[in-house]
Residue, then its C-alpha position, 0 to 999 in steps of 0.5 A: x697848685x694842684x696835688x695828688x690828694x690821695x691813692x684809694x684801693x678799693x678790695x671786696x673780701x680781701x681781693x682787690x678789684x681796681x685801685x683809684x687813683x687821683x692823679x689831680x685834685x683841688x685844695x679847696x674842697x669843703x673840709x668833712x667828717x665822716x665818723x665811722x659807723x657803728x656796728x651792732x651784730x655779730x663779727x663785722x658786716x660785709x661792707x664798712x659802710x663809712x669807708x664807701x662814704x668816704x671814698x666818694x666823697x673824696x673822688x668827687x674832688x668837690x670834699x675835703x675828707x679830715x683824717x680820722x686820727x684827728x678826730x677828738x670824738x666819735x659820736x654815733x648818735x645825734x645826743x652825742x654830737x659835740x659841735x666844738x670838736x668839729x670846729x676845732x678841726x675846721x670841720x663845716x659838715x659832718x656825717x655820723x651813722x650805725x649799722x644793725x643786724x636786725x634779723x638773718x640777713x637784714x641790717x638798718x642802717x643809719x645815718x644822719x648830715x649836720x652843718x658844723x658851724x649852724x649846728x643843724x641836722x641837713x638830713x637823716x634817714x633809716x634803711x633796711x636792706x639785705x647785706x648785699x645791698x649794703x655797698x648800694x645805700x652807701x653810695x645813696x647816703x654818698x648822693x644825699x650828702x653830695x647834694x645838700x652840701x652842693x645843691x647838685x645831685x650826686x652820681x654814686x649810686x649810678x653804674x659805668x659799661x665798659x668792654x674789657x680784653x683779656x688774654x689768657x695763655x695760650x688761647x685767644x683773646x676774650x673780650x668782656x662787656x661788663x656793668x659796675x657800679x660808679x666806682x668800679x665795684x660788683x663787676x657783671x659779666x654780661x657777654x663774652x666773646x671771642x671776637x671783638x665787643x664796642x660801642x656799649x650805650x645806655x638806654x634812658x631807663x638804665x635797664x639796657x645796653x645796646x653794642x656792636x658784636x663782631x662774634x660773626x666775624x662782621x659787626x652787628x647792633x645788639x640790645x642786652x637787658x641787664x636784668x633777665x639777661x636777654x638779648x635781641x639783635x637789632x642791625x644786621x645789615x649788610x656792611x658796617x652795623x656801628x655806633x647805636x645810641x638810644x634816644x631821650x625817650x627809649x624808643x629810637x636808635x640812631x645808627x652807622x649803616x653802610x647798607x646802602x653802600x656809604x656810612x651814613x646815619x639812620x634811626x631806627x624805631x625800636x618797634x617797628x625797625x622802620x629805618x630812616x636815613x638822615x645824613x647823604x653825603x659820599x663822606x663817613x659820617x658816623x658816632x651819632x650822639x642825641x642832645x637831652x631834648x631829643x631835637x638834635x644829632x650831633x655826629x663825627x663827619x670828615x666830609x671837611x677833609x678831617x674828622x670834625x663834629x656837626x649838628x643836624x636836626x634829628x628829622x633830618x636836613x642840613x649839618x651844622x660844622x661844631x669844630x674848627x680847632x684841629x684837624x681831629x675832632x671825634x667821638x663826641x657826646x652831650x652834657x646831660x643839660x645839653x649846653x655842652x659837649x665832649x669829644x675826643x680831640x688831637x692836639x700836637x699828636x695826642x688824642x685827649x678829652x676835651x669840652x667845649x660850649x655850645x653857645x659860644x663856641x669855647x673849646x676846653x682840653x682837659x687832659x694831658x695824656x696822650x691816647x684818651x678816647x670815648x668820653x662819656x658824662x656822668x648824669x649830673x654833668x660834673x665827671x667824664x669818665x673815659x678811657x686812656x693808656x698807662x705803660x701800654x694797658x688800657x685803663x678807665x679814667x674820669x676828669x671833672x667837667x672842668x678839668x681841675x680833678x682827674x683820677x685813674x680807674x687801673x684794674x686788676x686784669x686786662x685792657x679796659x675800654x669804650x667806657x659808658x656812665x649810666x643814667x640815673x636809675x630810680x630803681x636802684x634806690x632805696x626808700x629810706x625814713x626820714x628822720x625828725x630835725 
């Protein structure tokens, strides 16, 4: 039987941000131990780095996390490992660290992974970074567990896009495109509008969103960079200017133009805006998605009589029908390894996520609410994070590649919407030590 397997509420400086909530999980998670990281300094450090830690791990539905009240010790250093205690809980990994004020404003953090049973350290390393990066090499140290312990890489330390919209009394609507880490935390404004913002797509670096402004009244493509804050307007042609996505190697955008009077699908070079259409049918054809290896487009098109999902070469030629079940198929992306897809399907009224697998043709559905839309995988391919309704307010919410964990993102203000999980972006990671085995 699948349970609620807990309620985390996430607050940086006492003020709360969301609160995640896992609605579904598994009971067969890998039973861990996180022992609270020491403290050396002054007070207390801004972030408790074991609490970040946990919280991951717990989300990711693959762990089970014991409950510190049932720890027989604390050990903070590799001398003072008890291997017994662990087992005695059931306990098969454990994680142990500190944290040090070792100048004004600069901590090492350490941590170190043991396998319980074969008593032996699976990884350790030291970082020195500034305390507001402290939250940062929590995730990483949530990403060097992940991995050793599931021989996938972890997700923590990437980012989520996602367009919020708030109504503020007696004025309009403002509409946000904002970046957060994976859980939701540091929010970054990076426009606002009072005029509607979507379709917010990564570029392959992590360093860029492109998205659809309707600030003028009429959509337009733009590219904001996350790190100097500029901008450049990309398509503003006359009709529809919709759905950008980037390309594998960062240098294309497939677009939805009605510049020659039709919805179609065009690419675009970044460097020379040279445009080339790929779709000519009188049908819409639009929410082009690029496989990993750059070879195809799949698109939404309802030149079948409904909205269903095709494939097509991205030089061009004929469309591949995907979709058959349904007569609503949409919005549909890769799986970072290309062997699958998302898309948002109706099923009996209701809009919800669903997977299906491209070489045999399988359709999953793997939610059960009833207005799910703009799923979006997390780079390693085990989440999809989307975005849902819960008692008329739009919420964030992500679901296992295989749909046995689900969990809601509800945040403090707003609706939220049009989600976008980043890709892996080396730059945010820090280089730690190796510790000797």
């Amino acid at each position: 039987m699948l349970l609620v397997t807990c309620n985390l509420l996430l607050a940086p400086e006492g003020r709360a941000v969301l609160t995640i909530e896992i609605t579904r999980g598994v009971e067969t998670g890998l039973p861990i131990a996180i022992v609270p990281f020491s403290w050396q300094g002054p007070g207390a450090p801004s972030q408790n780095i074991s609490d970040v830690i946990e919280a991951d791990l717990a989300r990711s539905g693959r762990f089970a996390v014991l409950p510190r009240k049932d720890f027989i010790s604390t050990p903070h250093e590799d001398k003072d490992v008890v291997f017994k205690d662990w087992r005695i809980m059931k306990a098969e990994a454990l994680v142990i660290g500190s944290v040090q004020l070792v100048s004004p404003g600069k901590f090492q953090v350490q941590f170190r992974l043991y396998d319980v049973f074969k008593e032996t350290q699976l990884a350790g390393f030291r970082y020195t970074v500034s305390g507001s990066m402290l939250r940062s090499v929590a995730h990483q140290i949530s990403d060097v567990v992940y991995e050793k312990l599931t021989g996938e890489p972890g997700a923590f330390s990437t980012r989520i896009a996602y367009v919020t919209r708030e109504e503020p009394s007696h004025a309009k609507p403002v509409f946000k495109l904002q970046v957060a880490d994976s859980d939701g935390y540091n929010p970054q404004t990076l426009v606002r509008s009072t005029q509607p913002l979507m379709s917010p797509a990564w570029s392959p670096d992590g360093n860029r969103l492109a998205y659809v402004s309707f600030e003028d009244k009429r959509s337009k493509v733009y590219i904001q960079n996350i790190t100097d804050g500029q901008r450049e307007l990309i398509a503003d042609f006359k009709g529809i200017n919709s759905a950008p996505a980037w390309s594998p190697d960062g240098q294309r955008l497939a677009l939805t133009l009605s510049r020659d009077g039709n919805a179609e699908i065009y690419i675009m070079r970044l460097d020379t805006r040279a445009l080339t259409r790929l779709t000519f049918d009188p049908a819409i054809d639009t929410e082009a998605a690029w496989s990993p290896d750059g070879k195809n487009i799949i698109f939404t098109s309802d030149r079948a009589g409904s909205p269903q999902i095709y494939r097509m070469s991205a030089s061009g030629g004929p469309a591949e029908r995907l979709t058959f079940e349904g007569d609503y198929n949409a919005r549909s992306s890769y799986a970072p390894d290309g062997k699958s897809i998302t898309f948002v399907t109706r099923q009996q009224g209701n809009f919800r996520i669903a997977v299906m697998q491209l070489d045999k043709g399988t359709m999953q559905v793997l939610t059960d609410t009833s207005l799910d839309e703009s799923p979006s995988f997390a780079p390693n391919g085990r989440m999809i994070i989307y975005a849902t309704e819960v008692r008329g307010r739009g919420v964030l919410a992500s679901v296992s590649a295989d749909g046995r964990v689900r969990q809601l993102y509800k945040f403090e203000e707003g609706d939220v919407r049009e989600p976008a999980w980043s890709p892996y972006n080396r730059v945010l990671q820090y280089k730690g030590v190796n510790y000797e085995k």
